[in-house]
LOLUMTOR-161235 format. One record per residue (C-alpha): residue number from 1; residue in three letters; chain; x, y, z. Coordinates in nm, 3 decimals. Each point is the difference from the previous one (the first is absolute). Layout:
nr, rest, kette, px, py, pz
NUM, ALA, A, X, Y, Z
...
//
This chain:
nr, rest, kette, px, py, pz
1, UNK, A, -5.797, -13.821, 5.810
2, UNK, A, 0.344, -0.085, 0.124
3, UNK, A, 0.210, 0.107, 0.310
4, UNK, A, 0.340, 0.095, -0.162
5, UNK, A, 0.147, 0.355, -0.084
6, UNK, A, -0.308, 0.088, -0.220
7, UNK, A, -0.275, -0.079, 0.177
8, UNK, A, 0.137, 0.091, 0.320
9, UNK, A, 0.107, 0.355, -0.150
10, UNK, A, -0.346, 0.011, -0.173
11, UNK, A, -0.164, -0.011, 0.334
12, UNK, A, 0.230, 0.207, 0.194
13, UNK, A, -0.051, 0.253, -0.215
14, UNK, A, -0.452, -0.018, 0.021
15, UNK, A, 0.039, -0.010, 0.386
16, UNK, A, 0.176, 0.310, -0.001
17, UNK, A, -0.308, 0.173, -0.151
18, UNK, A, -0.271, -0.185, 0.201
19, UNK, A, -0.065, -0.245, -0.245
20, UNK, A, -0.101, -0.314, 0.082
21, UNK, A, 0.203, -0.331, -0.174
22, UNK, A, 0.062, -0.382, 0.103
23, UNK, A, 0.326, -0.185, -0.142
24, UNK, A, -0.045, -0.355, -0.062
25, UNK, A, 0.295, -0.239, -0.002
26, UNK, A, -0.005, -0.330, -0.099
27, UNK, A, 0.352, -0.136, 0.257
28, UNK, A, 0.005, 0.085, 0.342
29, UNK, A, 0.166, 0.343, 0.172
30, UNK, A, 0.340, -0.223, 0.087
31, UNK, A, 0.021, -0.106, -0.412
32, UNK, A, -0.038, 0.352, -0.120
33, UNK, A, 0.270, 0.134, 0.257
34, UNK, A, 0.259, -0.259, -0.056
35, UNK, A, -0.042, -0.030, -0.377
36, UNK, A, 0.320, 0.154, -0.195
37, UNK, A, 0.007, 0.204, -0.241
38, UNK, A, 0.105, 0.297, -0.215
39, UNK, A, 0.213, 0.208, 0.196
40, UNK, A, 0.074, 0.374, -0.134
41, UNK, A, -0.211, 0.297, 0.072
42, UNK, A, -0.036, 0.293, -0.282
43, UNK, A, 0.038, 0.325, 0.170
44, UNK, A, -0.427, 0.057, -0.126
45, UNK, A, -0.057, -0.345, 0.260
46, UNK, A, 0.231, 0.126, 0.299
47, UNK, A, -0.154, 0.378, -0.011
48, UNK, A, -0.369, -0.187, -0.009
49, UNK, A, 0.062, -0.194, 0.311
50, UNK, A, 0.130, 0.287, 0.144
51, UNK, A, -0.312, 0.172, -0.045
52, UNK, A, -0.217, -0.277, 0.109
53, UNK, A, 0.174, -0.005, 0.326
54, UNK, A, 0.186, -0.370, -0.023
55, UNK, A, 0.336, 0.132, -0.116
56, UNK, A, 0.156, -0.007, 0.364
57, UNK, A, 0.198, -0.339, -0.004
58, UNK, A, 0.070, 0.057, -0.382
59, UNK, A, 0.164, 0.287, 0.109
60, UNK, A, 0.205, -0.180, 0.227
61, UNK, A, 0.049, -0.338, -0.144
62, UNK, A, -0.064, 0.081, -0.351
63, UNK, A, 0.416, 0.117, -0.207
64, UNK, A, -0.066, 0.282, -0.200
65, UNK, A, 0.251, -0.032, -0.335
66, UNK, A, 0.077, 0.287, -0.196
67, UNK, A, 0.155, -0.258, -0.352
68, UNK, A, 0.036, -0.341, -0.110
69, UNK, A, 0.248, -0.140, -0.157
70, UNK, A, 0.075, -0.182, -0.380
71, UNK, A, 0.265, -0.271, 0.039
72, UNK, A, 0.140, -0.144, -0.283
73, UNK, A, 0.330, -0.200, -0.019
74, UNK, A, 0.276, 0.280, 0.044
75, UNK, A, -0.195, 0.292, 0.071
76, UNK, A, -0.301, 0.100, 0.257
77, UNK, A, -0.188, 0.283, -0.108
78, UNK, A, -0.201, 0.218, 0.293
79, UNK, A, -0.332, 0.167, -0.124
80, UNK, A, -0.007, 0.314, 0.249
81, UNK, A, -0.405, -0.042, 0.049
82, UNK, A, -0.031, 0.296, 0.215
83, UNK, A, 0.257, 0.204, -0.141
84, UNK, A, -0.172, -0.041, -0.344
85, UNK, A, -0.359, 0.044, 0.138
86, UNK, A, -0.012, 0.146, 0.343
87, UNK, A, -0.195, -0.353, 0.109
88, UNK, A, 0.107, -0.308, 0.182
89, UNK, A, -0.089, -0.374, 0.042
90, UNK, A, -0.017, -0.195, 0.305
91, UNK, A, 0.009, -0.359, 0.093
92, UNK, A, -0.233, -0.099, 0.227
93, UNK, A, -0.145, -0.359, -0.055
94, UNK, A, -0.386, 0.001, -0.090
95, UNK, A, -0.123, -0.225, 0.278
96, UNK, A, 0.130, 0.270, 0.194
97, UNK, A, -0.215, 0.258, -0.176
98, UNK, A, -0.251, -0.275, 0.062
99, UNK, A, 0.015, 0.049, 0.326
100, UNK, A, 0.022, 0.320, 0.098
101, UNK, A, -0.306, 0.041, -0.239
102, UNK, A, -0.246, -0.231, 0.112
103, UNK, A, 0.108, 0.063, 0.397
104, UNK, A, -0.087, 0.356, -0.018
105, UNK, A, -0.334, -0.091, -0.257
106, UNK, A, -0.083, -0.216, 0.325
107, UNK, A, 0.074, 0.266, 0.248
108, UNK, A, -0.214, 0.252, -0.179
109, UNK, A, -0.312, -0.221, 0.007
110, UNK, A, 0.067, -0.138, -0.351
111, UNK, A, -0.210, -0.354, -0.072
112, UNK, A, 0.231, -0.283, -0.151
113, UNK, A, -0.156, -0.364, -0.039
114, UNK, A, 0.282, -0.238, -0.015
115, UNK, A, -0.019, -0.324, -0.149
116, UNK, A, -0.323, 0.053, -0.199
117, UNK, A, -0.043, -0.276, -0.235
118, UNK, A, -0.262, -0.088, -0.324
119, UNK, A, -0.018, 0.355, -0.078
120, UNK, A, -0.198, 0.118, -0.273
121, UNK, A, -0.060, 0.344, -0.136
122, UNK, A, -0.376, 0.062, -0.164
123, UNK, A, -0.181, 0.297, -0.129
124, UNK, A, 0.330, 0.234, -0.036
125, UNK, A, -0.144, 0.142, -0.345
126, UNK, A, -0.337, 0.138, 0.226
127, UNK, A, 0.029, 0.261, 0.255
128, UNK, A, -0.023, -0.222, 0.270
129, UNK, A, 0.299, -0.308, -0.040
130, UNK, A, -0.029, -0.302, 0.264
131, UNK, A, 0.272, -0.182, 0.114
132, UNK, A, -0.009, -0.376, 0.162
133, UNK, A, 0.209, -0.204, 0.180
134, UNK, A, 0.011, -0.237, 0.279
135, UNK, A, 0.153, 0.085, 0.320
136, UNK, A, 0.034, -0.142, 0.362
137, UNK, A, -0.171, -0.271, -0.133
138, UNK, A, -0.307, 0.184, -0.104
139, UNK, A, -0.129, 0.133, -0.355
140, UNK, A, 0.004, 0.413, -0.010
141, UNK, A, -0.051, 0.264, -0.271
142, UNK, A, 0.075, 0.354, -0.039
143, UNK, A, -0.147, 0.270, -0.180
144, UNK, A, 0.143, 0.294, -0.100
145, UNK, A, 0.043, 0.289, -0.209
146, UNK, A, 0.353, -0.126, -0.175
147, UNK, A, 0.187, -0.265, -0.015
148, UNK, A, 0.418, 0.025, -0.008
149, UNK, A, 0.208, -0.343, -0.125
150, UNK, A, 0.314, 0.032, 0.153
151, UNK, A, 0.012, -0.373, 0.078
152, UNK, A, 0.275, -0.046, -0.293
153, UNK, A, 0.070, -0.173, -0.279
154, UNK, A, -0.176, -0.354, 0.082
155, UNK, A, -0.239, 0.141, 0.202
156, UNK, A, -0.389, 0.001, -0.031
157, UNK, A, -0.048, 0.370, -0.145
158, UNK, A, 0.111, 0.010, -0.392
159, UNK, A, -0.112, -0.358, -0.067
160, UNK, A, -0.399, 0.174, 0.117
161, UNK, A, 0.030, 0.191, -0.305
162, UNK, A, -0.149, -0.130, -0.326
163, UNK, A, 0.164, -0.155, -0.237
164, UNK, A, 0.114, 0.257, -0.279
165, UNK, A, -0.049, 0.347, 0.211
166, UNK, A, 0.373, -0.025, 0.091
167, UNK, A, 0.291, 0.036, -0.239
168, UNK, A, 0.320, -0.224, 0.122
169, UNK, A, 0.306, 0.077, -0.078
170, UNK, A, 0.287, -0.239, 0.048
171, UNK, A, 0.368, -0.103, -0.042
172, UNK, A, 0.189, -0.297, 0.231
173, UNK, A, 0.330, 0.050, -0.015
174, UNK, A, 0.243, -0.364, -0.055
175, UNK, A, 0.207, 0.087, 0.343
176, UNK, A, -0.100, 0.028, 0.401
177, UNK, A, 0.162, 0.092, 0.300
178, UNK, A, 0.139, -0.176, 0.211
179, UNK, A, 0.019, 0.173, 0.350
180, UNK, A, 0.118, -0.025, 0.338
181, UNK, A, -0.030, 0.165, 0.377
182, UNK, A, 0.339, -0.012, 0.151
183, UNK, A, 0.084, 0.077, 0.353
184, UNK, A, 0.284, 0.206, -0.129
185, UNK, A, 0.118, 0.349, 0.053
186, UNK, A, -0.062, 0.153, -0.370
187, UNK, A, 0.391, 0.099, -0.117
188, UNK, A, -0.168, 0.296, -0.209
189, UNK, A, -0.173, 0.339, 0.083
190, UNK, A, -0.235, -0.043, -0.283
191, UNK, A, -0.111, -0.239, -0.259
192, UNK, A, 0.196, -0.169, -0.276
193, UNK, A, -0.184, -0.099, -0.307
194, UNK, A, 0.282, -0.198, -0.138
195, UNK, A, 0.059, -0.129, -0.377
196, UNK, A, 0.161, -0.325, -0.040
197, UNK, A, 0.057, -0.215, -0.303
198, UNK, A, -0.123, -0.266, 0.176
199, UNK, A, -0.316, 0.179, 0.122
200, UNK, A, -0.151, 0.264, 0.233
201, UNK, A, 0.108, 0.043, 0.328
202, UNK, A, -0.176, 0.235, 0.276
203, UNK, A, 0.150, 0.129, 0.345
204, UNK, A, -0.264, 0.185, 0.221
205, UNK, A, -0.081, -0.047, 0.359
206, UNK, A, -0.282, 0.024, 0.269
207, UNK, A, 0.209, 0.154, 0.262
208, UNK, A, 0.378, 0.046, 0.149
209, UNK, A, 0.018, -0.383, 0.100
210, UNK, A, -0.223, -0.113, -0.323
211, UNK, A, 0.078, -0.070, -0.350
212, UNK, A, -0.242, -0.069, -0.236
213, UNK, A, 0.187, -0.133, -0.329
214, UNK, A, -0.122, -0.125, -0.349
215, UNK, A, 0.125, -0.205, -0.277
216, UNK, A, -0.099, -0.054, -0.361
217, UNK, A, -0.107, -0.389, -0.077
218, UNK, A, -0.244, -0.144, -0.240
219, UNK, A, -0.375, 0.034, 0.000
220, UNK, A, -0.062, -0.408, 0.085
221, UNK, A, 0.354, 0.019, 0.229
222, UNK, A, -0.015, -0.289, 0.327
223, UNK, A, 0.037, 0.212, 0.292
224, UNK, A, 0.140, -0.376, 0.155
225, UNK, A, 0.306, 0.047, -0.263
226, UNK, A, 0.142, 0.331, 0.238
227, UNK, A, 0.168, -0.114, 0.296
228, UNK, A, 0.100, 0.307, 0.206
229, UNK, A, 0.331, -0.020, -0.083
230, UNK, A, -0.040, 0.001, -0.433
231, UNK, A, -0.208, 0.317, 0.109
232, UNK, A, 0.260, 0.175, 0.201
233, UNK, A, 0.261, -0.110, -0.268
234, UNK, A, -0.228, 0.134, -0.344
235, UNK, A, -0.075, 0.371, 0.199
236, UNK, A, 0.411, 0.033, 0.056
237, UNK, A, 0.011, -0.077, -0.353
238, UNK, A, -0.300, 0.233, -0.144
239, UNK, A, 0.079, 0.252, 0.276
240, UNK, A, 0.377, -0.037, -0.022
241, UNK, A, 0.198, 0.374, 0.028
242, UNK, A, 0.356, 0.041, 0.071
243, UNK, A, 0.105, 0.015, 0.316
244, UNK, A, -0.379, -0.114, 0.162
245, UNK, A, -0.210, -0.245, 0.112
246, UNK, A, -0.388, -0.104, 0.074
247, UNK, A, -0.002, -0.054, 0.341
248, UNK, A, -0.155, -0.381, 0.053
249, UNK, A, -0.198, -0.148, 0.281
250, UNK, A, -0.280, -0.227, 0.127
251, UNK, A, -0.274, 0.031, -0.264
252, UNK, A, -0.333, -0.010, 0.163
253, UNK, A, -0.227, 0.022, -0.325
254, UNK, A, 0.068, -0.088, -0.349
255, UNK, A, -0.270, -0.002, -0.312
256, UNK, A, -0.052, -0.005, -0.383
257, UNK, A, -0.241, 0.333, -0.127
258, UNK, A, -0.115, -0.064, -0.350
259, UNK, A, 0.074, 0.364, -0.243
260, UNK, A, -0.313, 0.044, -0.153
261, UNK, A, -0.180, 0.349, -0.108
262, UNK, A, -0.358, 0.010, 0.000
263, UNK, A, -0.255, 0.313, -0.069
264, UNK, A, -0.390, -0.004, -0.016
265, UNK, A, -0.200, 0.290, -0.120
266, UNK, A, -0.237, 0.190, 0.120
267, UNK, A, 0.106, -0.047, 0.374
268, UNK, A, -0.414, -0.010, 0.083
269, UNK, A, -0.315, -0.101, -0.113
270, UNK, A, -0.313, 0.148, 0.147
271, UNK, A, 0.055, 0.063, 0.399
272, UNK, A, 0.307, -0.272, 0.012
273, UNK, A, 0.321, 0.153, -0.036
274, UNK, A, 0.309, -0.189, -0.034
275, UNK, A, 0.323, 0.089, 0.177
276, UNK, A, 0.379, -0.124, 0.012
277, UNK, A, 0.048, -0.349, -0.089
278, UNK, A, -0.370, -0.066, -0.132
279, UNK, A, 0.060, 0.253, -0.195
280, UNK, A, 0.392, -0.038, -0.129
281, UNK, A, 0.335, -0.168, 0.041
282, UNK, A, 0.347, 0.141, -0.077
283, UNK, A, 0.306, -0.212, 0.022
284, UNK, A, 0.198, 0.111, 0.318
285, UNK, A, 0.286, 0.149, -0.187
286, UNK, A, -0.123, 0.364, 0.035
287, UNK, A, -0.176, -0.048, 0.363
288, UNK, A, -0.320, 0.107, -0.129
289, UNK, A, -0.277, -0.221, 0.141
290, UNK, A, -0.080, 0.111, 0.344
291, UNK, A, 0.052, 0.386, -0.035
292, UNK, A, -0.269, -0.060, -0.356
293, UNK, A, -0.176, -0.188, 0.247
294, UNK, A, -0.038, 0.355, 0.249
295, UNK, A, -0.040, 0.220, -0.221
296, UNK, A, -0.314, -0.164, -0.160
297, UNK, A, -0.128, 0.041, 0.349
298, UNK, A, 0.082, 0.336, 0.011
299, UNK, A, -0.144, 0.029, -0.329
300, UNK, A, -0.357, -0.181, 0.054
301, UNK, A, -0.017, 0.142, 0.360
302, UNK, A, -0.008, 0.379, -0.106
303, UNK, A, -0.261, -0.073, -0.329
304, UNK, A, -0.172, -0.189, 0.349
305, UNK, A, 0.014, 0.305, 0.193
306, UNK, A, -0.101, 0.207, -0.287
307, UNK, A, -0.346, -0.187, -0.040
308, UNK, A, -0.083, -0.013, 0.348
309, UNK, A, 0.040, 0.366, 0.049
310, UNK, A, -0.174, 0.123, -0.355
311, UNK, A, -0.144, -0.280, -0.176
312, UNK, A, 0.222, 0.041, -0.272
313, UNK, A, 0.127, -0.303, -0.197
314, UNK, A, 0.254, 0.148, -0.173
315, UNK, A, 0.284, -0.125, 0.218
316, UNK, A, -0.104, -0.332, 0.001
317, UNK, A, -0.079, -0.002, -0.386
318, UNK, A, 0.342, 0.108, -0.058
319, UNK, A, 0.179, -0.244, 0.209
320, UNK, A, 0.146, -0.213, -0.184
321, UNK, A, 0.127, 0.213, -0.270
322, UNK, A, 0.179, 0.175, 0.284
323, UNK, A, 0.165, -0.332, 0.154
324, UNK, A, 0.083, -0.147, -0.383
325, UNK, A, 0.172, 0.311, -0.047
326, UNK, A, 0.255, -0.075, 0.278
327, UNK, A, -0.034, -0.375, -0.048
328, UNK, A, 0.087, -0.027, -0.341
329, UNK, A, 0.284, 0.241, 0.071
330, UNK, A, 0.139, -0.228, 0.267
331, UNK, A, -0.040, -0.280, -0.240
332, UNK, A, 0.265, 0.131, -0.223
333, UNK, A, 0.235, 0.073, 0.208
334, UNK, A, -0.010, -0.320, 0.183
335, UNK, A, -0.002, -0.173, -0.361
336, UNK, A, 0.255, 0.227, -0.027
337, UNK, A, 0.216, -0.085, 0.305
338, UNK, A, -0.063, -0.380, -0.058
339, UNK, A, 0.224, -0.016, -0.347
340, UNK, A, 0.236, 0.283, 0.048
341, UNK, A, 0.159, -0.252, 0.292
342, UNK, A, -0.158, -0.362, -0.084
343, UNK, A, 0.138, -0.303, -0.233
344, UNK, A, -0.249, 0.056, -0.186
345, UNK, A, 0.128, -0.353, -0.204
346, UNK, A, 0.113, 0.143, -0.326
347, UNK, A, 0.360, 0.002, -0.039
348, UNK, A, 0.258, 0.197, 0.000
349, UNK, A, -0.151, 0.266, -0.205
350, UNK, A, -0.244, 0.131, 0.226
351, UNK, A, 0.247, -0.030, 0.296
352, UNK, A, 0.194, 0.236, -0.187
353, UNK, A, -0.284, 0.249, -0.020
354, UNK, A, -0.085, -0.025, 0.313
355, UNK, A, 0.362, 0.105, 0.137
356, UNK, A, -0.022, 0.275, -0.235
357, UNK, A, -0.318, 0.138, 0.140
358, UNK, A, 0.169, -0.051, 0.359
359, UNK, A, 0.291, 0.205, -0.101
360, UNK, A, -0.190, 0.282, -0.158
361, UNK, A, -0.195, 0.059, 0.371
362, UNK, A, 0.307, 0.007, 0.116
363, UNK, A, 0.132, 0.301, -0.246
364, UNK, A, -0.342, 0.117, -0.048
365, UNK, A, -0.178, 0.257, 0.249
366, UNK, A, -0.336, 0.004, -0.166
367, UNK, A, 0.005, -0.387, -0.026
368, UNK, A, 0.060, -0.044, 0.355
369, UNK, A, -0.224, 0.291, 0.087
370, UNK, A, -0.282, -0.180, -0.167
371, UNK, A, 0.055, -0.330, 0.158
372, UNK, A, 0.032, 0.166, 0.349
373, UNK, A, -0.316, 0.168, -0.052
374, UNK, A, -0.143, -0.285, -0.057
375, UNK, A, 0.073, -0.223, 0.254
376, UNK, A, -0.048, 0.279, 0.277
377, UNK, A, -0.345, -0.004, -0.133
378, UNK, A, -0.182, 0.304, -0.164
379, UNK, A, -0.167, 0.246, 0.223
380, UNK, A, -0.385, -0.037, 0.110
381, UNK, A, -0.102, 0.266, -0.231
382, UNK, A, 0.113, -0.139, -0.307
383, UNK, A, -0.283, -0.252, -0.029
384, UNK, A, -0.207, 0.305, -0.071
//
């Protein structure tokens, strides 16, 4: 359920061992490929495309960066990522991963019903689940042997579950984002997560002639209130180092995400497993959601694998103990992320402590080694 990085991964992942899957997606093929959104690759998601075979334009498109940067008004502090772990990050946009994924799924005889609507999932506590929908203007229904919800948070998949089987978990946090696609050459190597009195800021970028820059603003903020100019004019502020500038241009996109957390446990019930957004939200502060997303595929696809070679359950019994494990770990650092560098609205106080934790990465190896292995991502193995 759901063309995007999971269930395209998911299924990339069967076909390579001869195992039969269809992906169902609710938009058409031109929605999925033009939707933005997250944007940096954990070392764990580049080496996984790699090995699936669609890492060849990532490796030319995608810019491998070894830090990031903490910016805070009179000092910028760079976090050596791959000096500190021996891993790297790269930004390459999703939809592209969304498209070199579901082009080579197509090439290599992978199904994919686009725009399947009135889906409902039956039976998934049974060894045989059934799927219908409507399609092409006619009713259908699948049956299978297991049924994976990677159709995301508002999608059809969790909601099929019974009322009290899941757990939620939940926190909405009283600021957004407020983001923009500029057609700007980026005037910074690598990311600045920047700490301003008067909120957030975030410099990133898509690619050498793209910038892709965020701002702190209220949760119920009127996108209608930021001209492109009161933009430009708050990231020089926010972003504002001596002797530099953020490079401005024609902005093409622009767009409020809510910060919100959101866990659910267990990740499955029966034959239904749930996977990336269905399954949990982190705010984008630690760049979490799309590389969780993966490696619940990689996750669900070897228990798969397992159980179609032996029989054996165990993999897919233990699944989503294995993907909390990493998901609850990500949590904490993006919780963690998100008020180290927010306005978190309290006064002057917390602002203080938050400048002090800034300064002690600076001074402090193990505090910046911890934070760099963070955000690199743990390796594969450590979910087990």
């Amino acid at each position: 359920m759901g063309a995007g990085p999971a269930g395209l991964t998911l299924a990339l992942l069967l076909l390579r061992e001869g195992i039969e899957s269809i992906v169902l997606e609710d938009r058409d093929r031109d929605y999925i490929e033009r939707r933005v959104r997250a944007g940096l690759l954990e070392q764990n998601t580049v080496d996984l495309m790699r090995e699936l075979g669609v890492g060849d334009r990532l490796a030319r498109e995608g810019l491998q960066h070894d830090g990031i940067n903490l910016r805070r008004p009179g000092c910028t502090q760079h976090i050596p990522i791959t000096e500190l772990t021996g891993r790297h990050v790269t930004i390459y946009g999703q939809q592209e991963v969304v498209k070199d994924m579901l082009a080579a799924l197509l090439d290599r005889g992978g199904e994919v019903q686009f725009e399947a609507s009135d889906v409902g999932l039956h039976d998934f506590q049974t060894e045989q689940p059934r799927i219908t929908y409507r399609a092409e203007g006619g009713s259908c229904e699948l049956r299978c042997d297991f049924i994976a919800g990677c159709d995301g948070f508002h999608g059809v998949s969790r909601d099929a579950i019974r009322a009290g089987v899941l757990t939620e978990y939940e926190f909405v946090y009283p600021f957004a984002w407020l983001g923009v696609l500029a057609e700007a050459p980026p005037a910074t190597g690598e990311l600045i997560y920047a700490w301003h009195e008067r909120g957030f800021a975030l410099y990133s970028m898509r690619s050498p002639m793209i910038s892709r820059l965020y701002i702190q603003v209220p949760a119920d903020e009127d996108i209608g209130q930021w001209r492109d100019d009161r933009i430009w004019e708050e990231l020089q502020v926010r972003l504002a180092a001596e002797g530099w500038r953020v490079n401005d241009g024609p902005i093409s996109e622009k767009g409020i995400t809510p910060m919100r957390t959101f866990v659910c446990e267990p990740m499955q019930c029966g034959n239904l497993f749930l996977l990336g957004d269905a399954a949990h939200i982190v705010p984008p502060t630690g760049a979490k959601g799309l590389n969780l997303a993966v490696n619940d595929s990689r996750l669900l696809a070897a228990a798969l694998i397992s159980w179609y070679r032996s029989g054996s359950r165990s993999g897919l019994d233990a699944y989503s103990e294995a993907a909390l494990r990493r998901v609850w770990r990500a949590q904490d650092f993006s919780n963690y992320m998100t008020q180290l560098l927010h306005d978190l609205g309290r006064g002057p106080f917390d602002r203080k402590l938050q400048l002090s934790r800034l300064e002690y990465i600076a001074r402090s190896q193990a505090a910046a080694c911890s934070l760099a292995e963070n955000y690199a991502g743990l390796p594969a193995e450590a979910d087990f």
